[in-house]
C-alpha positions as CSV (number, residue, x, y, z in Angstrom):
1,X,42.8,39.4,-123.8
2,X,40.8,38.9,-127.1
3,X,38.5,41.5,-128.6
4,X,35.9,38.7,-128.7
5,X,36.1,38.0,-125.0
6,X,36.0,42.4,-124.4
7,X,33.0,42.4,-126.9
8,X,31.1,39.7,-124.5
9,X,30.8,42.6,-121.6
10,X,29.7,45.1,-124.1
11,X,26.4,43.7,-125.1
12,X,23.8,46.2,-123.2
13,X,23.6,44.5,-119.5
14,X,20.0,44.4,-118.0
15,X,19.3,43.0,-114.5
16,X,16.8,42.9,-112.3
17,X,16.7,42.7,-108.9
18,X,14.8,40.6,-107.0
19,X,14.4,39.8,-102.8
20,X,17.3,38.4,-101.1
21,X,16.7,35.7,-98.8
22,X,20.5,35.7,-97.7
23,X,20.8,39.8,-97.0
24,X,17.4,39.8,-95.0
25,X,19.1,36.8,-93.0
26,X,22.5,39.0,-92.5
27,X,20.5,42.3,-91.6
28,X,18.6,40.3,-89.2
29,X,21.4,38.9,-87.3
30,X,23.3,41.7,-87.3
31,X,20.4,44.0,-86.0
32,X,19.3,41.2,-83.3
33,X,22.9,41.1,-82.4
34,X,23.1,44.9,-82.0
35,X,19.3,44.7,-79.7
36,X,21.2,42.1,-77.8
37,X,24.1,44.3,-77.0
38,X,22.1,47.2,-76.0
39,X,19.8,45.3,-73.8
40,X,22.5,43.2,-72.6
41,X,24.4,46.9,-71.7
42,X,23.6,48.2,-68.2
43,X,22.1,51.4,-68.9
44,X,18.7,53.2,-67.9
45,X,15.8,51.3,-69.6
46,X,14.6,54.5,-71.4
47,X,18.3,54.4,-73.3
48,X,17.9,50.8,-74.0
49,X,14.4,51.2,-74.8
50,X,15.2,54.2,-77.3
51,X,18.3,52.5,-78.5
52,X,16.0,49.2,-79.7
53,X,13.7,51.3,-81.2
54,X,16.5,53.1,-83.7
55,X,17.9,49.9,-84.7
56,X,14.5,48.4,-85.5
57,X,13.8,51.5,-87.6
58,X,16.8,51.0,-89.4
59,X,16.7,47.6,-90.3
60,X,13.0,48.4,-91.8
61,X,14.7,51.1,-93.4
62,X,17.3,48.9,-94.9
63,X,15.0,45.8,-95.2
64,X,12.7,47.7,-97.6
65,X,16.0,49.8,-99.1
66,X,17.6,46.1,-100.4
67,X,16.6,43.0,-98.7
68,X,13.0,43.3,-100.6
69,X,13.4,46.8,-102.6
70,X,9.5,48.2,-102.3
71,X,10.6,51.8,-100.9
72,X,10.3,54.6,-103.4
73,X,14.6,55.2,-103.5
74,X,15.0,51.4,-104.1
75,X,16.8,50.4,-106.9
76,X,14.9,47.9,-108.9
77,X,16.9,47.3,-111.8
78,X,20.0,48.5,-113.4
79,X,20.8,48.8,-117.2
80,X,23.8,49.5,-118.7
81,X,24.3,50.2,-122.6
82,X,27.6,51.3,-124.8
83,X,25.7,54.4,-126.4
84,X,23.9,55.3,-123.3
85,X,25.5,54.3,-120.0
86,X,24.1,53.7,-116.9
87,X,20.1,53.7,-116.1
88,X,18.1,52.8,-113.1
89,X,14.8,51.9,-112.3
90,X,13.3,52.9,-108.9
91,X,9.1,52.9,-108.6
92,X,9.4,56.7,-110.3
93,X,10.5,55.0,-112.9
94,X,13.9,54.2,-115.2
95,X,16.3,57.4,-115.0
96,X,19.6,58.7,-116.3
97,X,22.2,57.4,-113.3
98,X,25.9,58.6,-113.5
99,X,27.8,55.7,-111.5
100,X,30.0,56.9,-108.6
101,X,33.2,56.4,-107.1
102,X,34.2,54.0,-105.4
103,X,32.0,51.2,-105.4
104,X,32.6,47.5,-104.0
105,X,32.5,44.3,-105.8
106,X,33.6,40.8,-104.8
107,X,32.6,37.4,-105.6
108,X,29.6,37.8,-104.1
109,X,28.6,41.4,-103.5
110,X,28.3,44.6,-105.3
111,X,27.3,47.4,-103.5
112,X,27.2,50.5,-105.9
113,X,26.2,54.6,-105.5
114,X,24.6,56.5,-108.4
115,X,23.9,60.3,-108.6
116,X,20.2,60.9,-110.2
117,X,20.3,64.3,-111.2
118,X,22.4,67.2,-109.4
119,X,21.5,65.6,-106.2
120,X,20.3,62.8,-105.6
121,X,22.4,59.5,-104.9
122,X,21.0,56.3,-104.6
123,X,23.1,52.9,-103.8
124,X,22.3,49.3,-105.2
125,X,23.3,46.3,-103.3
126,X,23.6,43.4,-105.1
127,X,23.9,40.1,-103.5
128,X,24.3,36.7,-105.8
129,X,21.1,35.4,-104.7
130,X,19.5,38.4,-106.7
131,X,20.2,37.9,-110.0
132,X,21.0,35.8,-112.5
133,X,24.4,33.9,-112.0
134,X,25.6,35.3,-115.9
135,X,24.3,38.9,-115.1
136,X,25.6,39.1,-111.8
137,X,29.5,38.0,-113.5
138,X,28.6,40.6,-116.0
139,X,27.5,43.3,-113.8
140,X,31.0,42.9,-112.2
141,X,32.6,42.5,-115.0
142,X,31.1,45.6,-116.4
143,X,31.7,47.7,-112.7
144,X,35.8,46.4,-113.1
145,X,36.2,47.8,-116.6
146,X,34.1,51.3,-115.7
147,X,37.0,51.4,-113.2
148,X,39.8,50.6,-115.2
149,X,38.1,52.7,-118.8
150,X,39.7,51.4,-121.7
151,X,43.0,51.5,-120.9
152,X,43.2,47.6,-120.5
153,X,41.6,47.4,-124.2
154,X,44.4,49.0,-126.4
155,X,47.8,47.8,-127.3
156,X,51.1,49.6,-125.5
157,X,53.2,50.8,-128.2
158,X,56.6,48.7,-128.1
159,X,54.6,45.0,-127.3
């Protein structure tokens, strides 16, 4: 591959993320599939009752996680430079991240951990509809080469 097409990906990658219209439509089928099942399940109302209420907790949780990122953890944008590496920006503010293994990307999905601190981990999930069609190819792009470092990049002696 050309060092022009390798220099492309290396310009500093800034994205931010906004709602997602398509992961608040597969959250919501997925938890009104899993109500269905439990209330569909013959067991004592109070377990069905309880087991409803925990699934609509969660997809809250996850609704205001990544669907439409307003909790305080959320991850609102992510910013990648050479010199610098990875940064996030959650409503504390932008932070030093240190992306994690393993992490998922496909055509259209990234899901992705970072650890904030000694603690702390915090995972972005990316859908298409988020971004920018150019910074979402970059952003995987970018995740495929943190993954293979720069061993792609140099010449094999012997070629």
């Amino acid at each position: 591959m050309s060092q022009n097409l390798w220099n492309r990906f290396d310009r500093p990658l800034r994205l931010e993320l906004d709602d997602s219209p398509l992961l608040l439509k597969i959250l919501a089928a997925l938890h009104l599939a899993g109500v269905l099942a439990w209330v569909l399940v013959p067991l004592s109302p109070l377990v069905q009752v309880s087991a409803v209420v925990i699934l609509l907790a969660r997809f809250w949780h996850l609704f205001c996680l990544h669907a439409c990122p307003r909790a305080r953890y959320a991850v609102q944008a992510l910013y990648w430079e050479k010199a610098s590496g990875w940064k996030i920006k959650t409503l504390d503010g932008w932070c030093p991240a240190t992306l994690c293994a393993p992490y998922y990307v496909t055509a259209r999905l990234v899901a992705v951990r970072f650890r904030i601190g000694r603690l702390r981990r915090v995972t972005a999930v990316v859908v298409a509809d988020r971004s920018d069609t150019d910074d979402f190819r970059r952003l995987r792009v970018r995740l495929l080469q943190c993954g293979h470092g720069d061993r792609d990049r140099t010449q094999v002696s012997g070629q």
